[in-house]
C-alpha positions as CSV (number, residue, x, y, z in Angstrom):
1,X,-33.4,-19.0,-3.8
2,X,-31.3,-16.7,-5.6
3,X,-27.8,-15.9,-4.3
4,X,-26.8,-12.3,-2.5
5,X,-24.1,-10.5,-4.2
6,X,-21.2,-9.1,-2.3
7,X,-19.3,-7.2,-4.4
8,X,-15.5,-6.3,-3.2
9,X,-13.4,-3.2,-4.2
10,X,-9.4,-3.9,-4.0
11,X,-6.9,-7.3,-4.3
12,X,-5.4,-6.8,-1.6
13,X,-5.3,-7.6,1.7
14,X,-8.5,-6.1,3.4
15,X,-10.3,-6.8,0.2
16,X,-9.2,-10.1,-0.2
17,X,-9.4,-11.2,3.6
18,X,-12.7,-10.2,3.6
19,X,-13.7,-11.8,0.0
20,X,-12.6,-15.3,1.6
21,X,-14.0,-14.8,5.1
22,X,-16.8,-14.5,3.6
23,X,-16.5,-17.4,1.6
24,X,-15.6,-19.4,4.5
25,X,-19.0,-18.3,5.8
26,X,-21.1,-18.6,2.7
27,X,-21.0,-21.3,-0.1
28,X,-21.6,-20.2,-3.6
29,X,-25.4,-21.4,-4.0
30,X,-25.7,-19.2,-0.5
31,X,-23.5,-16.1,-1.9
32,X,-21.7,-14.8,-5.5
33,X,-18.7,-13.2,-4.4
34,X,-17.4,-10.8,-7.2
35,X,-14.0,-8.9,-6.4
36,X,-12.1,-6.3,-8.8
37,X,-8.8,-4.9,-8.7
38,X,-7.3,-2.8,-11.0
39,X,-3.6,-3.9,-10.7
40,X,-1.3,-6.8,-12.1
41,X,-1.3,-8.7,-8.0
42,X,-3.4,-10.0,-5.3
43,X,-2.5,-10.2,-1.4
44,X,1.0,-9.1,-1.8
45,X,2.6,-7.5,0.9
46,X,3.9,-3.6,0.2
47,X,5.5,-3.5,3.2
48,X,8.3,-6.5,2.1
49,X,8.6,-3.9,-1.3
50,X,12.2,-2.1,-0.2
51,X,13.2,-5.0,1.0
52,X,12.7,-7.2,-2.5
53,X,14.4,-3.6,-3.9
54,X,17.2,-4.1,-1.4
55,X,17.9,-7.8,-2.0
56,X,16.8,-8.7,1.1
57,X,13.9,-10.7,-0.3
58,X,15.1,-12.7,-3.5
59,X,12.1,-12.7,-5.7
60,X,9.3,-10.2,-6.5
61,X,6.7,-13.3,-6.2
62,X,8.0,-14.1,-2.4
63,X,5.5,-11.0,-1.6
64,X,2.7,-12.4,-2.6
65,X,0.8,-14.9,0.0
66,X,-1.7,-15.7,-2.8
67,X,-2.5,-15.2,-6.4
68,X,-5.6,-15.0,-8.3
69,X,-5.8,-18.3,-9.8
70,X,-5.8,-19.6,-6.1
71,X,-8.9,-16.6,-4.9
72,X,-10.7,-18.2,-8.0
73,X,-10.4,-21.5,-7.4
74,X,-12.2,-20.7,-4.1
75,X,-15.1,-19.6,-6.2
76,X,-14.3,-15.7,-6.0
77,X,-15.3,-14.1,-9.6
78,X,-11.9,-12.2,-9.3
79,X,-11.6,-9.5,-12.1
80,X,-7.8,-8.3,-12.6
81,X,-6.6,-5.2,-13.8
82,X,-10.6,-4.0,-13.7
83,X,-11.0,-0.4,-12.2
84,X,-14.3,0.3,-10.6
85,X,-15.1,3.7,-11.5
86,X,-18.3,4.7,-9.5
87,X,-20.2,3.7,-7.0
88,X,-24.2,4.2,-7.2
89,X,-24.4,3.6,-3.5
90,X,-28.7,4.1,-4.0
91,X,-28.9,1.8,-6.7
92,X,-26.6,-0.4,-5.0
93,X,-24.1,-1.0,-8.0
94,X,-20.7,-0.4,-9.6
95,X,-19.4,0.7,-12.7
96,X,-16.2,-1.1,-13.8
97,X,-13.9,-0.3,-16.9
98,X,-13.5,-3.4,-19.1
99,X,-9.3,-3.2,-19.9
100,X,-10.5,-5.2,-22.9
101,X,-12.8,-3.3,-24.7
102,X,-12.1,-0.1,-22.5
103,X,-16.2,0.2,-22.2
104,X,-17.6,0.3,-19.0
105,X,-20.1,-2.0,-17.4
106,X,-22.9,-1.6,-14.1
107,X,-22.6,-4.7,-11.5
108,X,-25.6,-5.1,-9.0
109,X,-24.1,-5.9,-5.2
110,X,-26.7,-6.8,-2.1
111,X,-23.4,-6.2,0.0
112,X,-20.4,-4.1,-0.4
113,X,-16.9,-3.9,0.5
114,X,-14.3,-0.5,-0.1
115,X,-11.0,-1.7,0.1
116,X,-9.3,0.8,-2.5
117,X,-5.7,1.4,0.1
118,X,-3.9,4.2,-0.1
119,X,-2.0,6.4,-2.7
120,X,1.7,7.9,-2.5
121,X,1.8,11.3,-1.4
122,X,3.1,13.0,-4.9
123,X,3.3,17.1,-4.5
124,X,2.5,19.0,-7.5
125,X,5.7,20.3,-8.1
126,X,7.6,21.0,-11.1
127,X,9.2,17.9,-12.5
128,X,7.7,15.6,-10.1
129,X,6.3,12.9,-12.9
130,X,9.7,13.1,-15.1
131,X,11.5,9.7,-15.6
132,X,13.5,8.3,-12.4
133,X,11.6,9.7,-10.1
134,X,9.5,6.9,-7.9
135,X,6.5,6.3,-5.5
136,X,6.9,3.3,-4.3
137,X,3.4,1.8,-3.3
138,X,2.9,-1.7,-5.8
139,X,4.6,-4.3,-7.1
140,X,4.9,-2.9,-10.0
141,X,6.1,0.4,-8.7
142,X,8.8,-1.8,-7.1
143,X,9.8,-3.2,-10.8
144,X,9.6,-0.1,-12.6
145,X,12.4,1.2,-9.7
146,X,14.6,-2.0,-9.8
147,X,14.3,-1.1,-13.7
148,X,15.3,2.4,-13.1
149,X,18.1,1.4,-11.2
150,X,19.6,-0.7,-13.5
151,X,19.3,2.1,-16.4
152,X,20.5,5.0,-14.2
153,X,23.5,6.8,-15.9
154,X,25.1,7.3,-12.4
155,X,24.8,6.6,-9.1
156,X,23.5,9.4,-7.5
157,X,19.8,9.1,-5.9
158,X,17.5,11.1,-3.3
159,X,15.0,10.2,-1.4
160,X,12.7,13.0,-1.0
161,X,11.0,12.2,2.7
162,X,12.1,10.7,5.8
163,X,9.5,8.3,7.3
164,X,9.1,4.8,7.2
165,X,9.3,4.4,3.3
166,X,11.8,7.1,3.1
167,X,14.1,5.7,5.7
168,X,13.8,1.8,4.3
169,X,14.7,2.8,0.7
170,X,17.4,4.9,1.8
171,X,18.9,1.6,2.8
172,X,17.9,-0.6,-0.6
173,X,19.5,2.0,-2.3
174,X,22.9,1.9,-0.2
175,X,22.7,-1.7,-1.1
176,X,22.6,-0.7,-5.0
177,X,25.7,1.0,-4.6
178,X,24.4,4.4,-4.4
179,X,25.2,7.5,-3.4
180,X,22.2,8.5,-1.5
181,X,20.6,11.5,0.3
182,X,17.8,11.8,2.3
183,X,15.9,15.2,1.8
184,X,13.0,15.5,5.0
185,X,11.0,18.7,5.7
186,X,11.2,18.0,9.8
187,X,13.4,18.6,12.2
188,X,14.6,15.0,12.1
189,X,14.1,11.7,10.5
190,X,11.1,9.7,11.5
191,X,8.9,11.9,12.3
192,X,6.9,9.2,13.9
193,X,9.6,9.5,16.9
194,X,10.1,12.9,18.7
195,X,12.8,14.9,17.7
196,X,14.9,13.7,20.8
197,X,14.8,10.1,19.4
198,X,14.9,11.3,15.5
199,X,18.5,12.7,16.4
200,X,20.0,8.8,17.4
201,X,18.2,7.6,13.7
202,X,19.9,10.5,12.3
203,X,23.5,9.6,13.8
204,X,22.9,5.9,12.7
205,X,22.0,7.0,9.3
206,X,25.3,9.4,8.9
207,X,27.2,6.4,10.1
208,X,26.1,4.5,7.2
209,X,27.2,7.0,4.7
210,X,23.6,8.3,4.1
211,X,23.7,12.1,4.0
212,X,20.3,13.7,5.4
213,X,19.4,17.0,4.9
214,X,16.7,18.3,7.9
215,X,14.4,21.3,7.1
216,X,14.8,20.8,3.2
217,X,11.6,22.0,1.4
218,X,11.9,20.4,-2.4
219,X,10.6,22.9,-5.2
220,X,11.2,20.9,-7.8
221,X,13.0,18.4,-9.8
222,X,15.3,19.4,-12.3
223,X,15.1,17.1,-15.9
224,X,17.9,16.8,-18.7
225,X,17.0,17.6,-22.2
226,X,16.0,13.3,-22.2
227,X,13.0,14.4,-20.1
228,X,15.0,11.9,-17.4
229,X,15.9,13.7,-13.6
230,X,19.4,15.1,-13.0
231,X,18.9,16.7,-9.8
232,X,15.9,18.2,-6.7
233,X,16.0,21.6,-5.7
234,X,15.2,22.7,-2.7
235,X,14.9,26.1,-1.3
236,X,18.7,26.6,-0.3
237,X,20.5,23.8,-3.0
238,X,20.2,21.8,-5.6
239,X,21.1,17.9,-5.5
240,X,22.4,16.0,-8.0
241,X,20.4,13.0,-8.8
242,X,20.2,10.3,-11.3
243,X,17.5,8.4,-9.5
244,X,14.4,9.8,-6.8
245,X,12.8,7.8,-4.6
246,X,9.3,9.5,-3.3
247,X,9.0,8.5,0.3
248,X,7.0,11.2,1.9
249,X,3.7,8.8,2.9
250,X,0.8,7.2,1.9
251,X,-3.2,9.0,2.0
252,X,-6.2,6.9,2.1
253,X,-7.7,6.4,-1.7
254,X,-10.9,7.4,-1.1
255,X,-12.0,9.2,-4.6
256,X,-14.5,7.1,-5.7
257,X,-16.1,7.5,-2.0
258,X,-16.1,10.6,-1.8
259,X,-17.8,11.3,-5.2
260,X,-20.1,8.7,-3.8
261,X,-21.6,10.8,-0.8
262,X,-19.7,8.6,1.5
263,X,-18.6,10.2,5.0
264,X,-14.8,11.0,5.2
265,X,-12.6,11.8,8.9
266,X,-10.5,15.0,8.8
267,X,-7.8,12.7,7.7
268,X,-9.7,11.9,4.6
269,X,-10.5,8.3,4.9
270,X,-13.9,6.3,5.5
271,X,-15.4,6.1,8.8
272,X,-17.0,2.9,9.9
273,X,-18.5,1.6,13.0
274,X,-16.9,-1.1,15.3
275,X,-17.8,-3.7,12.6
276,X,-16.4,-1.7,9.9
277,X,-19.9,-0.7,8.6
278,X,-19.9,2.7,6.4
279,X,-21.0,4.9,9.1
280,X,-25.0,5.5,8.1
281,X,-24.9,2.4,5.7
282,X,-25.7,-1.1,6.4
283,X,-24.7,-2.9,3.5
284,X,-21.3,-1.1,2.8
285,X,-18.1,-1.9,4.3
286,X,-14.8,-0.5,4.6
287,X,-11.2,-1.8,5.6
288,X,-7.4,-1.4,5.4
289,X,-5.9,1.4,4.0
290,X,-8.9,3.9,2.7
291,X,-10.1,3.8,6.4
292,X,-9.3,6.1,9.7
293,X,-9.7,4.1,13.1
294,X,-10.2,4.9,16.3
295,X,-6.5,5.8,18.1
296,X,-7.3,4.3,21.6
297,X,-5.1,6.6,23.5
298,X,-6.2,9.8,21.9
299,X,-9.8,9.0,21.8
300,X,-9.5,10.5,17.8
301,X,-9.7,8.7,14.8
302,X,-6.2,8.6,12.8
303,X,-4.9,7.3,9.6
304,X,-2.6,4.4,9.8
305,X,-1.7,2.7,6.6
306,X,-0.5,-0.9,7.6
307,X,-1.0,-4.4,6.9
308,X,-1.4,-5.7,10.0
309,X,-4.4,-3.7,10.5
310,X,-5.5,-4.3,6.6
311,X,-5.7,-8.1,7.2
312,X,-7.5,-7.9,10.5
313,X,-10.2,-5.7,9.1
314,X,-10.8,-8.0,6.4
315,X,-11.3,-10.9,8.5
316,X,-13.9,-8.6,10.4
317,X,-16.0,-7.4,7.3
318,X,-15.8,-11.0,6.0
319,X,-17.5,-12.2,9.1
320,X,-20.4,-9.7,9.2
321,X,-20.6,-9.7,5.7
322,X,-21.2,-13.2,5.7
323,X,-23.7,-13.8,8.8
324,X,-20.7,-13.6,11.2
325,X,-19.6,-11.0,13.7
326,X,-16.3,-9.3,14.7
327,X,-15.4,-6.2,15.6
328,X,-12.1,-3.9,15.7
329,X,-11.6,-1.8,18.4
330,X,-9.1,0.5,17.6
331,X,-5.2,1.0,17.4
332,X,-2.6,2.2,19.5
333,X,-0.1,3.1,16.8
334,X,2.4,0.6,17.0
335,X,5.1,0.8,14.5
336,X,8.7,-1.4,13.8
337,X,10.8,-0.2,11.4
338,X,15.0,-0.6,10.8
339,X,17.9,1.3,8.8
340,X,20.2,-1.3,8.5
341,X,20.9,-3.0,12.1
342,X,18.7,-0.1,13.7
343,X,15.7,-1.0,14.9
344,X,13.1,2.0,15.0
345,X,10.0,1.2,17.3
346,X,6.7,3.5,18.6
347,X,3.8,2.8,20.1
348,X,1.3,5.5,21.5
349,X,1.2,9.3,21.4
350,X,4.5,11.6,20.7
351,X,4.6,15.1,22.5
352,X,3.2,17.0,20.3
353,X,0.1,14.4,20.1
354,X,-0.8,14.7,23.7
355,X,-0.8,18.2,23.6
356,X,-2.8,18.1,20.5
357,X,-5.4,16.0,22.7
358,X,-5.0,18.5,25.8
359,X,-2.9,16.1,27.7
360,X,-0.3,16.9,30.4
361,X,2.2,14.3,31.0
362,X,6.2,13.6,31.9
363,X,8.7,11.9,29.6
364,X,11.8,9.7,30.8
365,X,14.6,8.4,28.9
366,X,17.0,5.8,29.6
367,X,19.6,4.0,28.1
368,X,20.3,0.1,28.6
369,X,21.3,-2.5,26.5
370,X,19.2,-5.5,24.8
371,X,20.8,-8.2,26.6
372,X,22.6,-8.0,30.4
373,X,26.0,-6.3,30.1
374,X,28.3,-8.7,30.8
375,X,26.4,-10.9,27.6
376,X,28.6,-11.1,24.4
377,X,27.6,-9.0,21.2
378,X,25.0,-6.7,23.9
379,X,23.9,-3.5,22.4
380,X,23.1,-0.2,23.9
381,X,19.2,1.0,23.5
382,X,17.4,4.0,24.4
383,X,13.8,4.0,25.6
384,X,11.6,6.8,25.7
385,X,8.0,6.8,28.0
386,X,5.4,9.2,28.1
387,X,2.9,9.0,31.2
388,X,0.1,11.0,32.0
389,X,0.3,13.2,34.5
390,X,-0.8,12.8,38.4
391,X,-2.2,9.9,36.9
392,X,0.9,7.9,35.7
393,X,-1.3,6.5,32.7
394,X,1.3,5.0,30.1
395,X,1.0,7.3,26.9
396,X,3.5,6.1,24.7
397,X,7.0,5.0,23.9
398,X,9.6,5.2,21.8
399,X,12.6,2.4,21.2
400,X,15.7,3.0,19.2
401,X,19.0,0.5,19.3
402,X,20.0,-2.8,18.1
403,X,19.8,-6.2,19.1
404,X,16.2,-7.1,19.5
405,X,15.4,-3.5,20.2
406,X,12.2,-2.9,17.8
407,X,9.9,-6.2,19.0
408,X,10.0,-4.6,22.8
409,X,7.4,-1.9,21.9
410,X,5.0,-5.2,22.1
411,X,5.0,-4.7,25.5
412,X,4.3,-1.2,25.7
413,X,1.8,-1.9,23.0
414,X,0.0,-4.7,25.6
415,X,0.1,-2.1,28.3
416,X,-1.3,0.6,26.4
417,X,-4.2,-1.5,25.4
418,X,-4.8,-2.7,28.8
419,X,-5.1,1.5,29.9
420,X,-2.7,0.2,32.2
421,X,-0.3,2.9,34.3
422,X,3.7,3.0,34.2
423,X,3.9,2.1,38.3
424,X,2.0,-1.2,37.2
425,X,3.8,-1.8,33.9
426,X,7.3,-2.2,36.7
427,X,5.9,-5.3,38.5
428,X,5.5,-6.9,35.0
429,X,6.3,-10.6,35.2
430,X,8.8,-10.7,31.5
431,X,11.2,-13.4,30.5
432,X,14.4,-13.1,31.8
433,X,17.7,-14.5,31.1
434,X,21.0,-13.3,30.2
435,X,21.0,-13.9,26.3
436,X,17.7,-11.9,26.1
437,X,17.9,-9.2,28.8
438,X,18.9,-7.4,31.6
439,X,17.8,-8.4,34.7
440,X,15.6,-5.4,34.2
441,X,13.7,-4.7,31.0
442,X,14.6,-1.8,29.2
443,X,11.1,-1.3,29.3
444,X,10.7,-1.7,32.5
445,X,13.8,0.7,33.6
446,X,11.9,3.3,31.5
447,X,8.9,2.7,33.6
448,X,10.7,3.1,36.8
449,X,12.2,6.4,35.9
450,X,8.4,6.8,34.4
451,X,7.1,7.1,38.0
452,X,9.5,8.4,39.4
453,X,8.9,11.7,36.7
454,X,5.2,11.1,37.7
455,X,5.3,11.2,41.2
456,X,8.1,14.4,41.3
457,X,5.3,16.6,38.9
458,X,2.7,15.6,41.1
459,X,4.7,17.3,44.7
């Protein structure tokens, strides 16, 4: 009997997760499993990358969790820094580009898995692919700007964007000794928080040294007669820069499944099923970072570039791709992040996502600490809940402090899974003892004032 081919697009970690669920599943006489990635690394994590910039993380190879002598050796026909460049989806096969003959080559698949990630936001702008200026999405983006920094003629860099990315490099720059401004479009950093919350990540920020410029539009980026950055201009000023850092975001990298026929959300990623089947195809799969998901709250499907979710997906589409099954539900946009000894949590819909999904609801905001007051080294935290209103359905919230603020959202997280209402989140039965709370949960404070909010609309 002759072996099925699944054939796997991407090294990382949905493409690899599924390549050895599948594996797992499937012996070699039973299945030929044939991956290709187009980059130097294999199951790394690009989430660790600013902190192996910012010395946090010693060496570049602590990121990855396996390489691809060990995928081989697990009978995976693993082809490195080999970039698929179509997909005949009716004659179910790829074209790859040989990187030692540069000719190209067809391979047959039975099954197939799309696990091409995402790329760095990069605006066409003037000046934007001069030397010193960085995306930072791969391990070897992460060299080439450990490289830069060590050849910079000053010490002077800007960060153009203030998310997630934007806000962690900030920080691995400080750490390099540099001067560093933040450049973001919004009203306020992280715009993953509301503005409300942004503001106490902009304070923390200014207290670090790190100047932020709100409402900045960049134009361009201005080059010395060496071709290399010297400054970004924006619409009001011009900032002096001997090193940028991109840090805008991430879009799904879905060009070779688009030219394919393949259907895209209106965020530009695949869409699946529950068992991360192509939507319309049975023998195609898609996971991690090229996908959109389904956004349990909002009832939408979103785009959330993260590991977590990479990894589970490929663990799913390994087990239905090898005889198995799993499914993924969907997300409730939970996100940790930290500038320094901030912690910066979410979880749930902002604001301005509930009334982009026609919901009314109340907010409440409180302010506690991480630990109970009287504790040594307690910090102060501020907790932001959304609840739908009359109902009193939890619709998000927002952390910001220190001191074991950021791993709290968990809860929240649980809650919001479990559809579960802010009057039942308060008879939560959490740990309690002085070293690790109040005798009431931040959390749960913001769920008391949560109903309260619900039950005064509601009059």
């Amino acid at each position: 009997m002759t072996a099925e081919r699944l054939v796997v697009i991407g090294g990382d970690a949905a493409g690899m997760s599924a390549a050895s669920q599948a594996r797992r599943l499937k012996g070699p006489d039973e299945m030929d499993i044939v991956a290709f990635e187009r980059g130097h690394f294999t199951s790394y994590s690009a989430c660790g990358i600013p902190y192996w910039v910012g010395g946090d993380v010693e060496q570049r190879d602590d990121l990855i969790a396996r390489t691809p002598e060990e995928h081989r050796a697990r009978a995976i026909d693993l082809r490195m820094r080999t970039e698929v460049t179509e997909i005949d989806v009716a004659g179910q096969r790829v074209r790859a580009l040989d990187p030692e003959t540069a000719e190209t080559y067809w391979t047959g698949f039975d099954k197939l898995v799309i696990a091409t990630g995402a790329r760095p936001v990069r605006p066409a702008l003037p000046g934007m692919d001069a030397a010193g200026v960085h995306g930072v999405q791969t391990l070897d983006d992460g060299q080439a700007l450990l490289d830069s920094l060590n050849r910079a003629p000053g010490r002077r860099a800007v960060v153009v964007g203030a998310g997630y990315i934007g806000v962690e490099m900030a920080e691995a720059l400080l750490k390099h000794g540099f001067e560093v401004t933040v450049l973001n479009r919004g009203e306020q950093p992280m715009a993953t928080l509301d503005p409300d919350m942004g503001r106490l990540v902009h304070d923390a920020m200014d207290g670090l040294g790190i100047t932020t410029v709100n409402r900045a539009q960049v134009r361009k980026v201005i080059t010395g007669a060496d071709g290399r950055v010297t400054a970004v201009a924006t619409d009001e000023e011009s900032y002096p820069a001997d090193v940028v850092v991109l840090g805008i975001g991430v879009e799904p990298e879905t060009t070779l499944a688009r030219a394919a026929g393949l259907p895209l959300g209106p965020h530009g990623g695949l869409l699946t099923d529950l068992s991360m089947r192509v939507v319309g195809h049975d023998n195609i799969w898609a996971g991690g970072d090229c996908v959109e998901v389904l956004d349990l709250v909002a009832g939408r499907t979103r785009h959330i570039a993260l590991g977590t979710h990479a990894n589970k997906h490929g663990q799913i589409i390994g087990a239905n791709a090898g005889g198995g099954y799993g499914t993924f539900p969907g997300v409730v946009g939970t996100a940790v992040s930290k500038v320094c000894n901030l912690e910066i949590a979410r979880t749930g819909l902002r604001e301005k996502d509930a009334r982009a999904v026609g919901l009314r609801f109340v907010t409440a905001t409180i302010e506690s600490t991480g630990r109970a007051g009287y504790y040594p080294g307690t910090q102060p935290m501020t907790v932001k809940m959304l609840a739908e209103y009359r109902t009193g359905r939890l619709l998000g919230v927002q952390i910001v402090g220190r001191d074991g603020a950021a791993k709290r959202v968990d809860i929240a997280a649980v809650a919001l899974t479990a559809g579960m209402t802010v009057e039942q989140m308060t008879a939560l039965d959490l740990g309690y003892a002085p070293p690790f709370s109040p005798v009431w949960d931040p959390v749960l404070v913001a769920a008391r004032k949560a109903v309260q909010a619900v039950r005064a609309a509601g009059v």
